[in-house]
C-alpha positions as CSV (number, residue, x, y, z in Angstrom):
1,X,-23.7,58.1,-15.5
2,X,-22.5,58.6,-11.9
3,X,-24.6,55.6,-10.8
4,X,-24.1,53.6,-13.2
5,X,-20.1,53.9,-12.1
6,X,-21.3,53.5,-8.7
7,X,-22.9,49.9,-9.2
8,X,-19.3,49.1,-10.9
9,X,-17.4,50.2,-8.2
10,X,-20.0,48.2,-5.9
11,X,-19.8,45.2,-8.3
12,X,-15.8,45.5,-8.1
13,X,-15.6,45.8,-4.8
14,X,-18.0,43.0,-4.1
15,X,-16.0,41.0,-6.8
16,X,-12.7,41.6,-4.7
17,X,-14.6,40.6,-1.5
18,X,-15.7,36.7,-2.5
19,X,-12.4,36.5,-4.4
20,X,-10.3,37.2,-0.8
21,X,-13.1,35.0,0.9
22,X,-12.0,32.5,-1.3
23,X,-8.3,32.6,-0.8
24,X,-8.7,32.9,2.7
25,X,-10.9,29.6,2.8
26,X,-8.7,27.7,0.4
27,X,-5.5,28.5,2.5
28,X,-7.3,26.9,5.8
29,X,-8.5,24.4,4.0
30,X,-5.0,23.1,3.3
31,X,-3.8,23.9,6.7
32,X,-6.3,21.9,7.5
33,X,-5.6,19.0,5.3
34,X,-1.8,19.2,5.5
35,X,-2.3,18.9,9.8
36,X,-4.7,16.1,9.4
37,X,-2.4,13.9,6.3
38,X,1.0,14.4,7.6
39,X,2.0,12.1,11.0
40,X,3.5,13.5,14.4
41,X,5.3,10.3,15.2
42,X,6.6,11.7,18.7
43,X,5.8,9.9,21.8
44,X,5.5,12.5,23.6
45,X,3.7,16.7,23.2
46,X,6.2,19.6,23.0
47,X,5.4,22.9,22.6
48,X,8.8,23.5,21.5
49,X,8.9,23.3,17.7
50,X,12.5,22.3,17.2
51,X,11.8,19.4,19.4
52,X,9.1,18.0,16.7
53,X,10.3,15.3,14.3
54,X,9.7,16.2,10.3
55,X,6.1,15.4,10.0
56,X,6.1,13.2,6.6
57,X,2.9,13.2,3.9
58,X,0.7,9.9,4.0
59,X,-0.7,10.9,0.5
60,X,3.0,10.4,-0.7
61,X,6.1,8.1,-0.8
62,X,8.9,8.8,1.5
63,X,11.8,9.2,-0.9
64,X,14.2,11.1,1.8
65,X,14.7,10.3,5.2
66,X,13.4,12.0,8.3
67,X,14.2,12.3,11.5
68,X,12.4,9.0,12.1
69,X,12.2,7.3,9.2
70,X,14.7,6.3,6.2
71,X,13.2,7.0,2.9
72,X,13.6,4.5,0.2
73,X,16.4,7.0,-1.7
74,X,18.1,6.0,2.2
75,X,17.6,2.9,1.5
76,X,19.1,2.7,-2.0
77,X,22.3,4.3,-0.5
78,X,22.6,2.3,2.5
79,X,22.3,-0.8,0.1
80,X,25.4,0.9,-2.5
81,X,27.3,1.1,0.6
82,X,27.2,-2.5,1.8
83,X,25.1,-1.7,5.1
84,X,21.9,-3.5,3.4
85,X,22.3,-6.9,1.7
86,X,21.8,-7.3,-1.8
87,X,18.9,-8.2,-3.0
88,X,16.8,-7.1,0.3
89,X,15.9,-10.3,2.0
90,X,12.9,-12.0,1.4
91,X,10.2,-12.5,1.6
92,X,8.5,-9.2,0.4
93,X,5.0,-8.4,1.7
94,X,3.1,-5.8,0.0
95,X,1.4,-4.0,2.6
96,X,-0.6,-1.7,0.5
97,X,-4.2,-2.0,-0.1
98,X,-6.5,-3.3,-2.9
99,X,-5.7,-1.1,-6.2
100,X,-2.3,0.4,-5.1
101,X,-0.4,-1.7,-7.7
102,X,-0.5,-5.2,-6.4
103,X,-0.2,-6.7,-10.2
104,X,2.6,-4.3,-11.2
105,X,4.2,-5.6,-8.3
106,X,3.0,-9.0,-9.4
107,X,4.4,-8.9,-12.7
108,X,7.4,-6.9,-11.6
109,X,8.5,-9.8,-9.2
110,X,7.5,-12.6,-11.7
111,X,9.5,-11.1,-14.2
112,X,12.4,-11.1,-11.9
113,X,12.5,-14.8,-11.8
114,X,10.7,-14.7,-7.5
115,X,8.5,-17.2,-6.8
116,X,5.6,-14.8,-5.9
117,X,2.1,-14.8,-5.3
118,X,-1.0,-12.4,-5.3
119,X,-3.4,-15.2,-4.3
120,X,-5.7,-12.8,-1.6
121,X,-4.1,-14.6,1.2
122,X,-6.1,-12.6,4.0
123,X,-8.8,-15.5,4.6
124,X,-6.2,-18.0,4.8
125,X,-3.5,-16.0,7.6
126,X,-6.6,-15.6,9.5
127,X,-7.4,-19.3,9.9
128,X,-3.7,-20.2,10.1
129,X,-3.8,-17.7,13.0
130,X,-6.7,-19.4,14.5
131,X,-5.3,-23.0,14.4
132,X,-2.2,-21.3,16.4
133,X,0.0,-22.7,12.7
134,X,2.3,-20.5,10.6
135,X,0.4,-18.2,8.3
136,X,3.2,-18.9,5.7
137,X,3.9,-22.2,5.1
138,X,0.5,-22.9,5.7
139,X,-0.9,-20.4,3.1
140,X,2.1,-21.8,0.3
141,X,0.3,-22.4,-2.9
142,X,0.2,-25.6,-3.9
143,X,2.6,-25.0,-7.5
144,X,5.5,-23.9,-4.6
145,X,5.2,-26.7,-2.2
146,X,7.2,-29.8,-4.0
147,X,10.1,-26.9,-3.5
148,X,10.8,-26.1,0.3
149,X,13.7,-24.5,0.0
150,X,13.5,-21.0,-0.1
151,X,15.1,-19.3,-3.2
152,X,17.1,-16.7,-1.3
153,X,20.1,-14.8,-2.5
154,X,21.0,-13.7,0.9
155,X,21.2,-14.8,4.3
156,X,18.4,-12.6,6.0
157,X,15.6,-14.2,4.9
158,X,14.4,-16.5,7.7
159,X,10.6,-17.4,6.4
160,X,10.4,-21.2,6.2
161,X,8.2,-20.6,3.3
162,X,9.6,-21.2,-0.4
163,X,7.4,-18.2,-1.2
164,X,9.8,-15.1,-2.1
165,X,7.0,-12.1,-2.6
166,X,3.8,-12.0,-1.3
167,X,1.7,-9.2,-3.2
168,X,-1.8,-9.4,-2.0
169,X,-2.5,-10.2,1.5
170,X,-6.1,-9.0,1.7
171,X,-9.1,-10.3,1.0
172,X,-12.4,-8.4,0.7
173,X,-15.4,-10.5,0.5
174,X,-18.1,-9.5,2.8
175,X,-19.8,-10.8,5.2
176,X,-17.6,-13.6,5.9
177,X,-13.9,-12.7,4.2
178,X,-13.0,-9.8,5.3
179,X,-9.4,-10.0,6.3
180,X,-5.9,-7.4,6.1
181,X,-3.2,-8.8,7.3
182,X,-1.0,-5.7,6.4
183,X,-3.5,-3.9,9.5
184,X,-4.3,-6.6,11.7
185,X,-1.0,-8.9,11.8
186,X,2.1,-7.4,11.4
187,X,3.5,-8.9,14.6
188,X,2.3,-12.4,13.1
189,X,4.2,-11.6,10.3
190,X,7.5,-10.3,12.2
191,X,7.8,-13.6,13.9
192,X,7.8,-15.8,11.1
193,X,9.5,-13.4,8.7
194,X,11.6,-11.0,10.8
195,X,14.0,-9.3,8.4
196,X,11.1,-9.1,5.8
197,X,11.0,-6.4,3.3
198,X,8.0,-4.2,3.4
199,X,6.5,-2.4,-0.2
200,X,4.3,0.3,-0.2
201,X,3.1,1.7,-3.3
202,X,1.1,5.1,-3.4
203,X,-1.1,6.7,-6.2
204,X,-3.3,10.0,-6.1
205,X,-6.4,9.4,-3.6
206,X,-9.0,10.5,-6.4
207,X,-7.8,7.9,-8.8
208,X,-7.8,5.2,-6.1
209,X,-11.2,5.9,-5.3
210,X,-12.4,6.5,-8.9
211,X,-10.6,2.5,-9.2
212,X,-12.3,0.9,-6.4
213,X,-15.5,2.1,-7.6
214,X,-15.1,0.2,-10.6
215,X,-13.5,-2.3,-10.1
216,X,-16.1,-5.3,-9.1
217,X,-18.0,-2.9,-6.5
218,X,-14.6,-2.9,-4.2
219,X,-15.7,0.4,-2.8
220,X,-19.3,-1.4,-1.8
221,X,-17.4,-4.4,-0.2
222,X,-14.7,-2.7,1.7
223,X,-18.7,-0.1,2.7
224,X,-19.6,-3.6,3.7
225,X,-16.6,-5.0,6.1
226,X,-15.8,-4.5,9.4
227,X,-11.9,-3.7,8.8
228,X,-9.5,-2.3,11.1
229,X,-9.7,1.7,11.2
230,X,-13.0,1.4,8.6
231,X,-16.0,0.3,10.7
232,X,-18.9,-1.3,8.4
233,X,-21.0,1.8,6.7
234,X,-17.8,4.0,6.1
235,X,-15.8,4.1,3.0
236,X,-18.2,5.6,0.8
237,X,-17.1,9.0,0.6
238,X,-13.0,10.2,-0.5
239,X,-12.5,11.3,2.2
240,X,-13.2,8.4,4.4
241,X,-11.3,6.2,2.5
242,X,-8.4,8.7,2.7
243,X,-8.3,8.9,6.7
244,X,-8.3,5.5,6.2
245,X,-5.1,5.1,4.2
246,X,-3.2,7.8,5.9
247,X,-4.0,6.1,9.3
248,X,-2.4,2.8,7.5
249,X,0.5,4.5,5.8
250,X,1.5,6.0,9.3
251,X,1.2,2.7,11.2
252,X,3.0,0.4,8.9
253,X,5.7,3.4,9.6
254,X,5.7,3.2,12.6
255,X,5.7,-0.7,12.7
256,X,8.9,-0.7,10.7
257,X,11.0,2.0,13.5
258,X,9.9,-0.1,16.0
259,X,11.3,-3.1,14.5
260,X,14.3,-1.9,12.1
261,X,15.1,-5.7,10.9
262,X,12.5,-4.7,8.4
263,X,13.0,-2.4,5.3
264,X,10.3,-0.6,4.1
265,X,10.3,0.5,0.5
266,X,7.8,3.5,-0.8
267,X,7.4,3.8,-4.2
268,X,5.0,6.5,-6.7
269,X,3.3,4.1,-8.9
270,X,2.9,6.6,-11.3
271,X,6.9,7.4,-11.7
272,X,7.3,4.2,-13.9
273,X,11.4,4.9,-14.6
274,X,12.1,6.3,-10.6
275,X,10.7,3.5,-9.6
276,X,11.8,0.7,-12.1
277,X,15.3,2.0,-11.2
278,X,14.8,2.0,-7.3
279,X,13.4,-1.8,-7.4
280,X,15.8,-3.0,-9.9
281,X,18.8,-2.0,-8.0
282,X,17.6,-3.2,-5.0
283,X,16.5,-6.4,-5.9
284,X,19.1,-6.9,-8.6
285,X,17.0,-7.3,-11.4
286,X,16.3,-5.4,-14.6
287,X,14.6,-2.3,-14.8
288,X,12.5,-3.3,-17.6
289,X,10.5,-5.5,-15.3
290,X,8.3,-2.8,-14.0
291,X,5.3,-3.0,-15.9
292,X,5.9,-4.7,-19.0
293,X,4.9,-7.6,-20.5
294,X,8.0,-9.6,-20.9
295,X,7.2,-13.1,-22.5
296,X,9.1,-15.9,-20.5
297,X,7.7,-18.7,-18.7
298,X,7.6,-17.5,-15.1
299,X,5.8,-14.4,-16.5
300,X,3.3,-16.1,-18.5
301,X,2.7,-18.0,-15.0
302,X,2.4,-14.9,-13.4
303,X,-0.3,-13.5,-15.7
304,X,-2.6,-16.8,-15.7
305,X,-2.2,-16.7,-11.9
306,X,-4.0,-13.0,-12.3
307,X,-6.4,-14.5,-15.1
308,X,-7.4,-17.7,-12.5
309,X,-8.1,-14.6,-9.7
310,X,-10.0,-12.4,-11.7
311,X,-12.4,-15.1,-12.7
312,X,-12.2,-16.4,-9.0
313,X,-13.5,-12.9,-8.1
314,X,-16.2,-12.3,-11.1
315,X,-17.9,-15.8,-9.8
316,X,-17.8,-14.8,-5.9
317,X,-19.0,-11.5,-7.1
318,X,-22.2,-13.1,-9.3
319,X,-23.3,-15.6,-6.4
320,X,-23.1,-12.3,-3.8
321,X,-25.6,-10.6,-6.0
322,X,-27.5,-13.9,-6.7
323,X,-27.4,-13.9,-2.8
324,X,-28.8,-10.4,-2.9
325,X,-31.7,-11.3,-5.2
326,X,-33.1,-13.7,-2.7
């Protein structure tokens, strides 16, 4: 009897023992994680705390301002108070990457009666850039081009281009179409459209990931570029693809203090009526805009325009793996 309640208090004990391990490894972990996903945005080291700015999440919108940086419930209030026009100017770029929202943003925009696009405009920025010619009138669909005056409410928007939201910049077709302009050519984009209104949607890492890995192999293509901060090979695991958007997230931040003509605009993609509100207001539109299927014309536009890509990628998709087969 006494050994038996001697291998239970060794059992107990040993029970305590891993369940303390545990703890103790979880709580670095997240020290760990938190130091690594959250930016320190001053120029220069202090060892003095209280001289540190409010480090600020990558894996999450800004809603309230910082030290550094106005969050988009800022943003809102600045607007109510006549220190930001109304609508922000245009154009809008959405600087987020591939599955972040693009076509809510998409059919948000369309909805609101913008002449918008989500036509992966990477490829064609790049050779605009090449040619030394504006990325933005050059890369003006075709449907927006018999119209060159820009459909602005305001008098901030300078962009020469008729275009009023641009909602997907990249492109992600490996070898040869690789291109982010949200990364690689902000300053491109400053020039031609300096009071420009930045969007930057956010959604849980883990379903990101889970999305670009089933979503025509995006997780293998973006494996297969060469982008900026994701050197061919990577991109395969989470956590790759994580550093990878917290390393963007902090530098389109960054981007933005250094040139404050810009708003930027961080929404949860997932907070459908906090963020239906916060672009509604903002852009003076209507809430109901923000992912739903509203049937007017410029909508039904919209959605063929996302029908026309889709099959656009399913084709460049088949000959890649025809390609592959060879």
């Amino acid at each position: 009897m006494i050994r038996q309640v001697r291998h239970v208090i060794i059992l107990l004990a040993c029970v305590a023992f891993a369940s303390l391990f545990e703890a103790e490894h979880l709580r670095t972990t997240a020290d760990q994680t938190q130091a690594h996903t959250t930016g320190n945005f001053s120029s220069s080291s202090s060892n003095n705390n209280h001289d540190q700015p409010m480090a600020l999440s990558c894996l999450e919108p800004n809603l309230h301002s910082s030290p550094l940086n106005d969050g988009t419930l800022r943003v809102l209030e600045r607007q109510r108070q006549g220190l930001l026009p109304k609508p922000l100017p245009y154009p809008i770029f959405n600087v987020g990457l591939p599955k972040m929202g693009s076509n809510t943003l998409m059919q948000f925009f369309t909805c609101a009666g913008l002449r918008a696009n989500h036509g992966q405009n990477g490829q064609c920025f790049a050779q605009a850039q090449q040619q030394g010619v504006p990325l933005l009138t050059t890369c003006t669909p075709l449907k927006y081009r018999s119209d060159q005056t820009p459909k602005n409410n305001n008098n901030n928007a300078t962009s020469s281009s008729p275009v009023q939201a641009w909602l997907q910049l990249d492109v992600t077709f490996p070898p040869d179409a690789c291109y982010y302009p949200q990364m690689s050519m902000l300053e491109e984009l400053h020039r031609e459209a300096p009071n420009a209104t930045f969007v930057l949607n956010f959604r849980p890492v883990r379903d990101w990931w889970r999305s670009l890995r089933h979503w025509h192999k995006m997780q293998r293509r973006l494996q297969d570029c060469d982008l900026p901060g994701l050197p061919k090979g990577q991109g395969r695991a989470m956590d790759e693809l994580q550093d990878w958007w917290c390393r963007h997230v902090q530098n389109v931040r960054q981007f933005v203090r250094q040139h404050p003509s810009h708003t930027l605009v961080e929404l949860d993609l997932y907070n459908t009526q906090q963020s239906s509100t916060i672009l509604a207001e903002l852009f003076h539109t209507n809430a109901s805009c923000w992912g739903h299927a509203n049937a007017n014309t410029e909508l039904v536009v919209g959605k063929e325009q996302e029908k026309e890509e889709e099959a656009t990628t399913k084709m460049i998709m088949e000959k890649m793996d025809a390609e592959q087969r060879l």
